[in-house]
Every structure is written in C-alpha cells, then in structure tokens.
N, C-alpha and C positions, 0 to 999 in steps of 0.2 A: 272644402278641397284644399289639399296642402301644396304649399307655394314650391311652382316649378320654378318663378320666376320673379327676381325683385329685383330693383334699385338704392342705389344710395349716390346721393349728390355731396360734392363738394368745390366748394370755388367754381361752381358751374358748371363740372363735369359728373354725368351722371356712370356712375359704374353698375353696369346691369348682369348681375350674375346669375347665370344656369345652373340649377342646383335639383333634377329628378328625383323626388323624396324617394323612388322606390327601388334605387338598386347603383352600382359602381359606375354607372354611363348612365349618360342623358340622351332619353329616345323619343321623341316626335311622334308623340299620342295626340290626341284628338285634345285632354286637359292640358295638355303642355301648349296646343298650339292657340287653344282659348285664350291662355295665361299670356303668352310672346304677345298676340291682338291687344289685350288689356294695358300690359305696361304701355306697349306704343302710345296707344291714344293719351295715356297716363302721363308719358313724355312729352307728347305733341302740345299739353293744353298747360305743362309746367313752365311757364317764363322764364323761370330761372338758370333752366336747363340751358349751355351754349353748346355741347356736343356731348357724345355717349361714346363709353366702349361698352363692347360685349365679353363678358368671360367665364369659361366653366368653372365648377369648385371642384370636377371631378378631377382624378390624378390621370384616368386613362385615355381624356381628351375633350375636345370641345363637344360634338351631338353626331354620334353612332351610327343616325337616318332614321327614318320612320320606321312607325310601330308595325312588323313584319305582320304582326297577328290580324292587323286592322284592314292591311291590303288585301289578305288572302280572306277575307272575311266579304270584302264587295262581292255581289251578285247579281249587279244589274248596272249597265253603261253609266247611265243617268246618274246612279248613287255615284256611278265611280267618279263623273266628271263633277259632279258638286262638290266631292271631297278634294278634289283636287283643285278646284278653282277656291273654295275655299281658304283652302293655304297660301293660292296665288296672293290672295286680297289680303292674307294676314302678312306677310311678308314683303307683298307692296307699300303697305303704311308703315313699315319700317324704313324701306326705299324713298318715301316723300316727308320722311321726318325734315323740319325746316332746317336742321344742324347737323354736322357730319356725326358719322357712325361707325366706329370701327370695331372687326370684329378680332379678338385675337386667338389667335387659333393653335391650341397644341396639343398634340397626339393627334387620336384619331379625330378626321373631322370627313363625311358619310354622307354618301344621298343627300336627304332633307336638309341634313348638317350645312354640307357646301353648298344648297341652295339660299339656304339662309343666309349665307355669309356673302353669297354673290348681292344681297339685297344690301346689306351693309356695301356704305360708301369707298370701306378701305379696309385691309384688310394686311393683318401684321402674321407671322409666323415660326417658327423657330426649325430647328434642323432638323429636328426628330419630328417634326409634323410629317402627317400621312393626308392626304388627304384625294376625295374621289367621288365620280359617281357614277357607284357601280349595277345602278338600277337596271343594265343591260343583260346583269348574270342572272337576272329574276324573270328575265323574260316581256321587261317593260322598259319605259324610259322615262328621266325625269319628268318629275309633271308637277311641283311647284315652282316653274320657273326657270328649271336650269339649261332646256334648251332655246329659249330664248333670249338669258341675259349671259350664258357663258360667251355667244360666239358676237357679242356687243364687247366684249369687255378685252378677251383676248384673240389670236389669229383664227379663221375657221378652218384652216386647217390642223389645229390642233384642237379646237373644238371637238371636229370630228373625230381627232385619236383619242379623246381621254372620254367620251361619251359611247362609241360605238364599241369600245374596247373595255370600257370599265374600270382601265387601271389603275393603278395610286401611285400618287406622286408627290415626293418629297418634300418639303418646308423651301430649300435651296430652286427644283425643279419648278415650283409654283413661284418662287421670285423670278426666276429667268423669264417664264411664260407671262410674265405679267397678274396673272395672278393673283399675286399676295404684292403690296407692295415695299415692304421691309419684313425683314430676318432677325427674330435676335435669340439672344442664348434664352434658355427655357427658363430660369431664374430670374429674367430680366421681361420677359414677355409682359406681362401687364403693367409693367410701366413705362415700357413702349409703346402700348397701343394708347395708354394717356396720354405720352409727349405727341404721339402722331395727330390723336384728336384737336390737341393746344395746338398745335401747328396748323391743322387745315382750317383752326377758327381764324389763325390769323392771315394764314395767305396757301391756297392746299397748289399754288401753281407749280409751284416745283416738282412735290409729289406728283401732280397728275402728267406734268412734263415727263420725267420718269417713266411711268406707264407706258407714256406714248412713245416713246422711243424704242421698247420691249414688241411692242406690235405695228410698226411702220417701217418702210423700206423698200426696196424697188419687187425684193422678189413677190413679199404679202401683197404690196400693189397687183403687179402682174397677172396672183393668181387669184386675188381676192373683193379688186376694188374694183373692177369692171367686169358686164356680163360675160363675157367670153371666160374670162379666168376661172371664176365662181364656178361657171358651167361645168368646164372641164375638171375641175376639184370636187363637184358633185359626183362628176360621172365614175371619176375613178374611185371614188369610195361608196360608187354604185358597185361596181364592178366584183372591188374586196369583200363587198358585205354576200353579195351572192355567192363569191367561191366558197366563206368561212362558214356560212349558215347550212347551205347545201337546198336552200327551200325549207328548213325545218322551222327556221328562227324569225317570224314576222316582227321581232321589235325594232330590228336592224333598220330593213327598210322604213320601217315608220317614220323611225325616229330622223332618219336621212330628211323623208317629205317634210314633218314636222318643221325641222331646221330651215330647209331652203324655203317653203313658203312662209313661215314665218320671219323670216330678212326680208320678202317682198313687203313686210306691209308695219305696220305700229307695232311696238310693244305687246301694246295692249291684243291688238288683233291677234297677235302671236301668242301671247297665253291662253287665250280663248282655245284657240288650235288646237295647244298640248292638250289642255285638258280634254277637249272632247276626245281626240283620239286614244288619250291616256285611258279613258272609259271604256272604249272598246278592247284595247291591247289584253286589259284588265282580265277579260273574262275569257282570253285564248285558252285552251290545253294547255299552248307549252308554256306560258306564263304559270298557271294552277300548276302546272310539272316541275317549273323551276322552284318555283318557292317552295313547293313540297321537298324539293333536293337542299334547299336551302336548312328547312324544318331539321332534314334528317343530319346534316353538317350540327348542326346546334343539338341535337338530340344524343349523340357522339361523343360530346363532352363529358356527358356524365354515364357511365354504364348502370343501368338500374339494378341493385341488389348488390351494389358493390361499396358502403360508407364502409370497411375498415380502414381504422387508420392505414396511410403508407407510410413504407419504410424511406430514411433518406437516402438519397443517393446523390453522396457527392463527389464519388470518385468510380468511371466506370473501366471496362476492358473491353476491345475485340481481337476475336481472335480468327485470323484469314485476316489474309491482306489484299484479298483478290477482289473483283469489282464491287462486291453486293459489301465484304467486309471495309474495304475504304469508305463507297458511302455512308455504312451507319458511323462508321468513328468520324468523320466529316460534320454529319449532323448533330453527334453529342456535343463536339467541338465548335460547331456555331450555337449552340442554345446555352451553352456556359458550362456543361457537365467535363470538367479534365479525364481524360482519355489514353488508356495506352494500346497501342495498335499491335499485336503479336504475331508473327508468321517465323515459322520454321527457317526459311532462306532471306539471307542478310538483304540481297537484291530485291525481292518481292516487298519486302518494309518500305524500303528506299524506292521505291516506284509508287506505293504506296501514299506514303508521303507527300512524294512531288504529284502526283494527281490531286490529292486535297490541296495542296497548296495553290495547284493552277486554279481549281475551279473555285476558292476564294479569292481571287485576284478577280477573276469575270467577275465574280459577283460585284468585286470593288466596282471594278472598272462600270460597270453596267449601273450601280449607284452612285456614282460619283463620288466616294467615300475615299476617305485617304490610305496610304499604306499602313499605317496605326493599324488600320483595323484590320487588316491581312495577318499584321505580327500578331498581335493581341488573340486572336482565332488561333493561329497557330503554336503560340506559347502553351495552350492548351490541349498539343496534343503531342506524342512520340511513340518511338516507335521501339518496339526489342522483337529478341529471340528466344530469351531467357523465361522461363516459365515463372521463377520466382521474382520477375517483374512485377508479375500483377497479383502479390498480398498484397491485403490488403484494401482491394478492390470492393466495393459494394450490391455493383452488378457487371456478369461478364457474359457478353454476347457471342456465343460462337455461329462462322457464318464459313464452316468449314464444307469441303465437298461433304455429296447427300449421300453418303454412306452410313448406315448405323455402327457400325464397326467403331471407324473413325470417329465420329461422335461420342462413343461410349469408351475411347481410348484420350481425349483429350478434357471429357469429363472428370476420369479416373485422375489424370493428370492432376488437374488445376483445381478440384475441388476442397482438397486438403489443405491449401495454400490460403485457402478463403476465407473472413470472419465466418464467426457461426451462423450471423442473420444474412449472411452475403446472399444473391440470388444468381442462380444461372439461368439464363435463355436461349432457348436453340432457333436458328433461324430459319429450319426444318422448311419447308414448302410440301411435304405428304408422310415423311416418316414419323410414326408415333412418339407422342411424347411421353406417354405411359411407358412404354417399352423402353426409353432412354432411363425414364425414373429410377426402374429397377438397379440399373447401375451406381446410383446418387449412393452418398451418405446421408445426406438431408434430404430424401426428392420432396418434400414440401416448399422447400423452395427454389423449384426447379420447374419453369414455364415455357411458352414458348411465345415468342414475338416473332411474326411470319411477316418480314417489308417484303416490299413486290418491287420488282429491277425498270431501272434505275433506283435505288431507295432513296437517294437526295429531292427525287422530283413524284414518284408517285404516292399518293396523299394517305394508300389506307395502309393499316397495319390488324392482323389478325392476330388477336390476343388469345393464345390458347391455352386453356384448362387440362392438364393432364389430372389421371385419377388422383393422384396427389395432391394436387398444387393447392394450397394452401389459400385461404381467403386474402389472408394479407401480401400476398407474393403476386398476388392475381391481380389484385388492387394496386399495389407495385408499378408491374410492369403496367398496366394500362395508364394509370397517371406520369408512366415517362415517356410512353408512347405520346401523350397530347402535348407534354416538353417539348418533345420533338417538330411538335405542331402537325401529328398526323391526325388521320381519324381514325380510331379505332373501335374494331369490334371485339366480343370476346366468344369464343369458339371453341365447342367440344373438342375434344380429341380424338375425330373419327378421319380414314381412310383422304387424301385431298382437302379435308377442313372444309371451308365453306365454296371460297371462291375458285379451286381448284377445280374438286370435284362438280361446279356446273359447268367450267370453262372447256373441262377433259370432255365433257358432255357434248360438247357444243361441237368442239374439234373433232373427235371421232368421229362423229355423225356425220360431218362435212366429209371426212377422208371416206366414209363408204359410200355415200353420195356420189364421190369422183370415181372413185375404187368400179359403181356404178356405168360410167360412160358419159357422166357428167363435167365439164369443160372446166378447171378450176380458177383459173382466169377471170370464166364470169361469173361464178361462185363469190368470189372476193367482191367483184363490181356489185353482184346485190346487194352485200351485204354493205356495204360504203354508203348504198343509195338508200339503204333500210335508216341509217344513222349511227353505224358503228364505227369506230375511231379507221380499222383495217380490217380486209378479210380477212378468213380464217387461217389462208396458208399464206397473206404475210404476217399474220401473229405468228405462227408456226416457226417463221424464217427468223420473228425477230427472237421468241423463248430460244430457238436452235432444235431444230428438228431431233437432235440426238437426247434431249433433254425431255420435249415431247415425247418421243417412247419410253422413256423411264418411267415416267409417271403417270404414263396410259397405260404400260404395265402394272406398274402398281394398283392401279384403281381398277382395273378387269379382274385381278386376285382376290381383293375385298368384295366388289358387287361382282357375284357372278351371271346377274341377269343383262349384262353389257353385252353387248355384238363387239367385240375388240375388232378392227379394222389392223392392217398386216403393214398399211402403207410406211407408216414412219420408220417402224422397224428395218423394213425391205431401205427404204430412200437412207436411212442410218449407215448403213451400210456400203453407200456409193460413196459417203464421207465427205456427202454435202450437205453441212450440219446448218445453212444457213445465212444471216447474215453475218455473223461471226467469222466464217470461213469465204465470205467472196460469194459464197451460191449456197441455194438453197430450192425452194421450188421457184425463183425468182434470182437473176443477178444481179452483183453489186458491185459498185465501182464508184472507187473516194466516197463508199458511207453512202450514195444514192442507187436508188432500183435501177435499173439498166432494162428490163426486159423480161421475160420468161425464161427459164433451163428448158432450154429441151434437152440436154442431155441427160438429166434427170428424167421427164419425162420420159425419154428412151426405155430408159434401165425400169420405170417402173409398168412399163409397156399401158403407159395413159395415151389415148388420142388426144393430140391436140385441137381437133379439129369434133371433138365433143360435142354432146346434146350442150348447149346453151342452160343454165341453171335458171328455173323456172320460179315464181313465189311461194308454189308451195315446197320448193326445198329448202328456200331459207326457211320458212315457214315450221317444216318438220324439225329442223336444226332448234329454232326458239322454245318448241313445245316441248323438245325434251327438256330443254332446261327448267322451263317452269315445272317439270314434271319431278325433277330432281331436287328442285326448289320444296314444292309438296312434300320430299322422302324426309328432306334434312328438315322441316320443321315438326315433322310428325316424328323422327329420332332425337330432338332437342339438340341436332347439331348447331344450331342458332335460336335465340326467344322467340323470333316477331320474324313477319314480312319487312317492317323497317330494317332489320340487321340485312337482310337478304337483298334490300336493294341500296343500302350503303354499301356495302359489300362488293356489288356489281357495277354499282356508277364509279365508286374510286378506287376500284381494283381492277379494273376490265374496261373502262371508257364506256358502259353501256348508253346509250343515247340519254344525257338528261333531259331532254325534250318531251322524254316518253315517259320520265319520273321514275325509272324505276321497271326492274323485272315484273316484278307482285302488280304493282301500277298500270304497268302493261295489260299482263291478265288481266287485270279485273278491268280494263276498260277494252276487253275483247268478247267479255262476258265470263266468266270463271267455267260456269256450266257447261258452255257450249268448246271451248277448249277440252273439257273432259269428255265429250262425245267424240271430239277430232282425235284423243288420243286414244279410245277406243279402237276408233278406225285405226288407226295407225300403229297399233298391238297386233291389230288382224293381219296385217298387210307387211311389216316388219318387225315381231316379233316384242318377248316378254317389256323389255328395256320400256316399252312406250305404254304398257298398262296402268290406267291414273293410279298416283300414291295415293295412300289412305287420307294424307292431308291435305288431299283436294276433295276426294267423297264428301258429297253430302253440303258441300260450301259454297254460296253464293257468291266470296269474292274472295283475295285477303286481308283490303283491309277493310273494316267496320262504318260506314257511311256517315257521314258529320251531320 
C-alpha cells in the first residue's frame, strides 16, 4: 500500500504529512484512515516524540472529506455505523496522543478533513483557508466526531450554524469562532504550527486562555450554560430546520437530536450516538438523492467526448448591459478573465458598472475582505459604446434582447473586429443557433452559452452545439463555463434546448389546468409541498409573464403536438408582466409578494374561488415533463438521464431530495408512468402520448 501518511522528527517534533498518492487532494478512504491509526500508535509508543504538527503536501488544501464513493456504497445501518465508529477510534487516538497536536490547515479543509482537525489539540490557519462541514448537503451529518467535539470546543450556537447549514468559513472567520487558534500568512503556515506545537510543550495556558475568551461571555452563558438557555437555542433551530426542510430533509433534525443528546452525557456516549444514527440517515432516499446530485455536480466537470484541446481565453467581451449582461461580465470579472462591457447607451454602461460594483462590495462586505479586492475585481473590467473596443477580444458574449434580427445585426457587427480563432456566444434562451450561424464568417466558432437569470447566482450553464460549432469552440466554451464555476451541460441545438422546453412543459400545462377551473393559488401551494423551489405562476411572475409567452410561443411552432394554452398571451396584454412590473398573477411590493391580482384575474375571467388543485394535477404537470424528457433523449437533445437531471436540479430548483427528474421516474416505476401517460393521451390529448424513449424501458438509469 502506498503511504497516505508519514512522519519525520526533529528536536522532538514530529511533522506528519498528508500526502494521497492518488490524485491533487487528500480524501479520507478507508487506506487513508488505516494509515492516520497506524502513525498514531507509531507516535504514541515513540519517546522521542514531544509534540506533532499535521500538514498537507497538497497545493489545494489540507483533506477534501471522505471518500464520497465509500458512503454511497453502504447498504445496511450496521455497516454504516461500524464505519463510522471506526473513524471515531481512529481519530480519537490522535485526541489522546500524550503531546499536543496541531493541525495546520490551508485551502480547503472538508467533512472528514475538519473532523480530524477538531481531534487535533490546536489548530493554526491562514486567510485563504476554507473550511467546513458540509455533510448536511449529502443528506447526512458528520459521523466521525464532528458533532460531538464541534460544539465542545466552540459556542453551540454556532455549532448549530455551521453544521445544519454546511457552510464554509474562512481562515479569519474560524479564528474569531474559536476555531482555529492562530492565523498566519499561507507561506508562513507550517512554521507556525511548529512554533504553536514548541509553545504548548512548554506552557499551552495562554493559547487555551485565548480560545476561552472567543466562547465565554454573558450572552453564550445565558443561552448556553444552563438548561433553560440551551433549550430555547434548540427549540429555535427546531423551528428553522422544519421551515427550510419543508419535511423533505430528515438529516436536519437528526443531526439537531444527535447534538443535544449528546451534550447530556460523555464524549464518548456521544459518539456512540452519531454513529449509530449516522447508520440509519445512511440509507434515507433523500440521502442516496443527495449524493447522487452530489455525483452529478462532479460528473459536470468533465463533458464526455469533449478532450479537444481549448482555446485561451484571456481577454473577453459582453455585449448588453442590461441585467443578464452585467451578470456575466461580473462573473468573468471575479474569476480573473478582463472584460469589456458594451451597450449602445452611455447611461446603460454606467448602471452597468455601478451594479457590478455594488454587488462586489456585498460580497466584500459579507467576506470580510478588504476594499483591495473590490478595486482589483474591478480594475478588471470597463465599460464602452464603441464597437471597436472589443478587438481583439477572444471570446464575446452577447446577452442582447431575444430577437434573431438583433442578433444577426450585432454579429455582422463585431465579427470582423475579432481574431480569426476568436469565439462568439450567444446567450439565446430558445432562438436557434444554427440559424444565427448562417450569418457568421467563421460559424465554427460560433456557440452558444445559455446562463439562467440571475447568472451571478444560478449554477447551470447550457452549452450549446449549433450545426457548426466546432469541437474545439465546443470545448472552449464549456471549459469557461466551469471558470466561471458553473455547471455545465452541453446541448443540441433544438427548439427551448433542454431546460426550457421541459420547464415550457410544465408551465403550459399548469396554465390549462387553471385556464380549467382550477384555483392557481393552490396550484403553486402543491407544488411548494411537492418540493419545488416556487409554483408555477410565481415562476411565471418571476421569468415575467411577457417573456413566458414568447417562448411558449415559440415552442408550440416547433412541437406542434403542444395544447398551447392562450393564458399568458391574453395576461401579456393587461401589462402585468410580473414581478418586474409590481404585479403579475401575484403582487409585489419593496421586491416581496403581497398577495394575489385579482385584477388580473378579472381581465382573465379565472374564478378565484376555483376547484382546489388536486395530486393528480400536479401529477399530470410532472408526467409531461418526464415525457418530454423521453422526446429529448430519444432526439439527442441531451446524452444521458444525468444531463436531464443536472439540467433540472440547477437550472429549475427541481427538488434535490428526489435526485433528479429521470430519479424521480424511475423510483415511480418507469413502466407504470407510461401507462398513466397513456391514460392521459386519451383524456388530454396527443402532447401526453409516451415518447419513443420511454417504450419499452424499465427505468433511466441502469441499476448499480
């Protein structure tokens, strides 16, 4: 076995480096954690030894978390809690080594990562450290240790923020929390965590004095040192975990019990706890759901059948300056790509601007980072009018209104101006990008990268293949897409693309549903309770209703086996486009819902006082999707059921609990969906007849 794990002494300090022979990060495998056991005892029975640091050789951090592959691989409680007590005891004989231990910790340090490091006695960090555990996004909660010795070590009410939430927190943020107990520059780090080790041999009271000052005080007393306090701090992030889960997410509360009964009693009684309950969590749905969403996030990274080399891109353009175009030059502009922003009207640049500027200032402000890094972001980006601004450029993004006209006139434009290997991308949302091609000089390299609004904040990006596009442009644009830190898919060039044309699916269906006698109000309520982010008409409110019929037009043109539904068009018309405009099917006031339109409702002669929206309408709403889901794989508008439920979890908020569209189906039975959409051919027409790429299929995906 090749060593994840060695020592070397000198003057009595033992330096223990993390070194995973198999790849750029160190991951917490089953031989890794054999290896951490082994040195311990290896330390424990060395005399010579007076204290230890811990440190990675990686560049990208201290330890990643556990080996994702090994969890999703348990199938039975009992395995789960063995491996998980397991780890407890290997990471406990680190905790009872006779000499202090420190771990130093830089970049990323994960799950397993910061459990370990909580077993270490001290623990050093630097600015750029990340660190977190985020075992809650998986649908589980730490289970070597970490809810047991986090909320020992720091306040439990911040216990409870960084465990039920998952989030990561900074080098500086872990020093305030108590945490880590010094900071040093990332150059300096491992020989600080030696001076810190030299130090606690010779008196650690300061340091630990330190610590205790970070977690003591009247309020942490109040709400933490006595039963009443504790109680009410449980109760209310009783309270949070049930609004934010909705009943879908049992790790939440688990991990809640977990915590407070493990404060009633030992250590050791408390790890006991985790694990066993860690065994059961193990084997939920939405646990196996999360990791599978987890899988597909990591699967994202590399699109299969795409190793051509990419081109560089070190210099980009966009072009609009209006919301969807700020955020992408925002995002080139934080990832280090320099950027020039181009809009027609001097004013539009200039708002432009000052919107990216605001929202790297929250970001400072929300990181604590200095105004450096405000300027530094923004040095990197500017703004013209002037078309021959942007020679030069390498790749130019236009994010101009959805006209092909327009398109094909600011193509004509700015094409000429561009190296010969430069690339364009259009940020299209349903217009062809074949049909833009024809316009190009070069259309090989000329693609399409389709962000979804807000583009600063929603995670997927649809890489699309016009007939043209070239391997290496294709290749291009996806690898600046993951710069960007999205995920991306990559997507034929048909009518809607992927994530459109099932969302137009879903919508429409909804509107003839109400168009029905169906109450839309509680339409939206099932769907909230089903596990989707919003209902359908306040998605509707938030795309803008006038934008929905454009592209429910468009996609009834291309499929003509659609039931086009008249609502949005007719509500288009009353020139309540939404939340954009104040109202929509819903009102708004200061950016919050307020209540229903009835006046909307008036104009589109809906009862408010509607049939109540039943299970099987949402129900009929889903099956078409998955039905459309069948059309585009059987067309090759996407490879796989994986593209189709990446696609839909981070482009649409489809419920990760449920893993996925395809995931859905097939744990509804594949087969037996296609008999309901039979029915529902007969009863409502061609639109719900199974696709071919459901015939005949047991699921979508292939059984492990």
């Amino acid at each position: 076995m090749a060593d994840f794990v060695s020592y070397t002494l000198s003057d009595g300090i033992a330096r223990v480096a993390l070194d995973s022979p198999d790849g750029k990060v160190n991951i917490l495998n089953g031989d890794f954690l054999v290896q951490l056991g082994e040195i311990a005892r290896q330390l424990a029975a060395d005399t010579r030894v007076r204290a230890a640091f811990v440190v990675s050789t990686k560049n990208a951090g201290f330890i990643a978390g556990a080996d994702i592959r090994e969890i999703a691989a348990v199938q039975d409680a009992a395995e789960g809690e063995r491996l998980a007590r397991e780890g407890q005891q290997i990471f406990e004989s680190w905790a009872r080594l006779p000499f202090p231990v420190v771990a130093a910790i830089h970049g990323h340090c994960m799950g397993g990562g910061t459990e370990f490091a909580l077993a270490c006695h001290y623990r050093v960090v630097t600015e750029n450290s990340s660190i977190a555990l985020p075992e809650i996004k998986l649908g589980l909660f730490p289970g070597f240790g970490g809810t047991q010795r986090l909320p020992r070590l720091i306040s439990l009410e911040k216990t409870l923020d960084l465990i039920l939430t998952g989030r990561n927190v900074s080098g500086i943020e872990a020093l305030n929390l108590g945490l880590a107990d010094e900071c040093a520059a990332p150059q300096d780090i491992e020989q600080a965590a030696e001076d810190l080790a030299r130090r606690a041999v010779r008196d650690p009271r300061e340091v630990l004095k330190k610590r205790r000052r970070k977690t003591a005080g009247l309020r942490i007393w109040l709400l933490e040192k006595n039963p009443i306090g504790r109680a009410v701090l449980f109760y209310q992030a009783k309270k949070k975990v049930r609004v934010r889960s909705g009943g879908h997410y049992p790790a939440p509360s688990k991990a809640l019990e977990v915590i407070r009964e493990g404060l009633r009693d030992t250590l050791e009684a408390g790890l006991k706890l985790e694990a066993r309950e860690l065994g059961h969590i193990l084997l939920t749905p939405a646990c196996k759901n999360l990791i599978h969403v987890f899988e597909l996030n990591q699967r994202a990274k590399k699109a299969p059948g795409l190793d051509t080399e990419t081109l560089d891109v070190a210099r980009a353009a966009v072009i609009g300056g209006g919301v969807m175009g700020r955020g992408i030059a925002g995002l080139l502009a934080e990832r280090g790509i320099p950027v020039v922003i181009r809009d027609l009207q001097e004013e539009i640049v200039r708002q432009a601007l000052d919107a990216i500027r605001t929202r790297f200032e929250h970001q400072a402000e929300k990181k604590h980072q200095p105004p450096e890094v405000v300027a530094e972001k923004m040095a990197r980006i500017w703004g013209t009018t002037l078309a021959e601004d942007l020679a030069g450029t390498d790749l130019v993004i236009e994010a101009v209104v959805e006209k092909m006209t327009v398109k094909q006139a600011v193509l004509e434009e700015i094409e000429p101006l561009l190296p010969e290997t430069a690339l364009f991308a259009t940020n299209t949302s349903a217009l062809s990008v074949s049909e833009l091609q024809k316009s190009a000089q070069r259309p090989q390299n000329l693609g399409g990268l389709h962000f979804f609004n807000p583009a600063e904040k929603m995670p997927l990006v649809e890489v699309i293949r016009g007939e043209a596009t070239s391997e290496q442009a294709l290749a291009t644009l996806f690898a600046t897409a993951l710069k960007l830190g999205k995920t991306p898919i990559v997507v034929a060039d048909r009518p809607g693309f992927l994530v459109n044309r099932l969302l137009m699916a879903f919508l429409n269906e909804a509107c003839l549903i109400v168009e029905n006698g169906v109450d839309w109000l509680s339409l939206d309520v099932r769907a909230t309770s089903f596990g989707l982010p919003m209902g359908p008409f306040r998605l509707i409110d938030e795309v803008g209703i006038d934008i929905g019929a454009e592209v429910g037009t468009t996609l009834s043109q291309a499929f003509t086996y659609v039931e086009k539904s008249s609502l949005l068009e007719r509500a288009a018309e009353h020139k309540d486009l939404g939340r954009k405009s104040g109202r929509g099917f819903y009102r708004y006031q200061k950016g919050q819902e307020i209540g229903r339109n009835q006046a909307l409702a008036d104009h589109l002669d809906l009862r408010i006082d509607g049939r109540s929206a039943r299970r099987a309408d949402l129900r009929r709403m889903l099956l078409l999707m998955v039905n459309e889901a069948g059309r585009c794989l059987e067309e090759g508008v996407v490879a796989t059921p994986e593209d189709v439920d990446t696609g839909m979890i981070f482009g649409t908020g489809f419920p990760p609990f449920l893993g996925g569209l395809c995931r859905w189906a097939d744990s509804q039975g594949l087969p037996a969906l296609v008999t309901e959409l039979e029915t529902l051919a007969t009863e409502h027409g061609e639109r719900f007849s199974p696709a071919g790429g459901l015939l005949g299929r047991e699921r979508f995906y292939e059984k492990k």
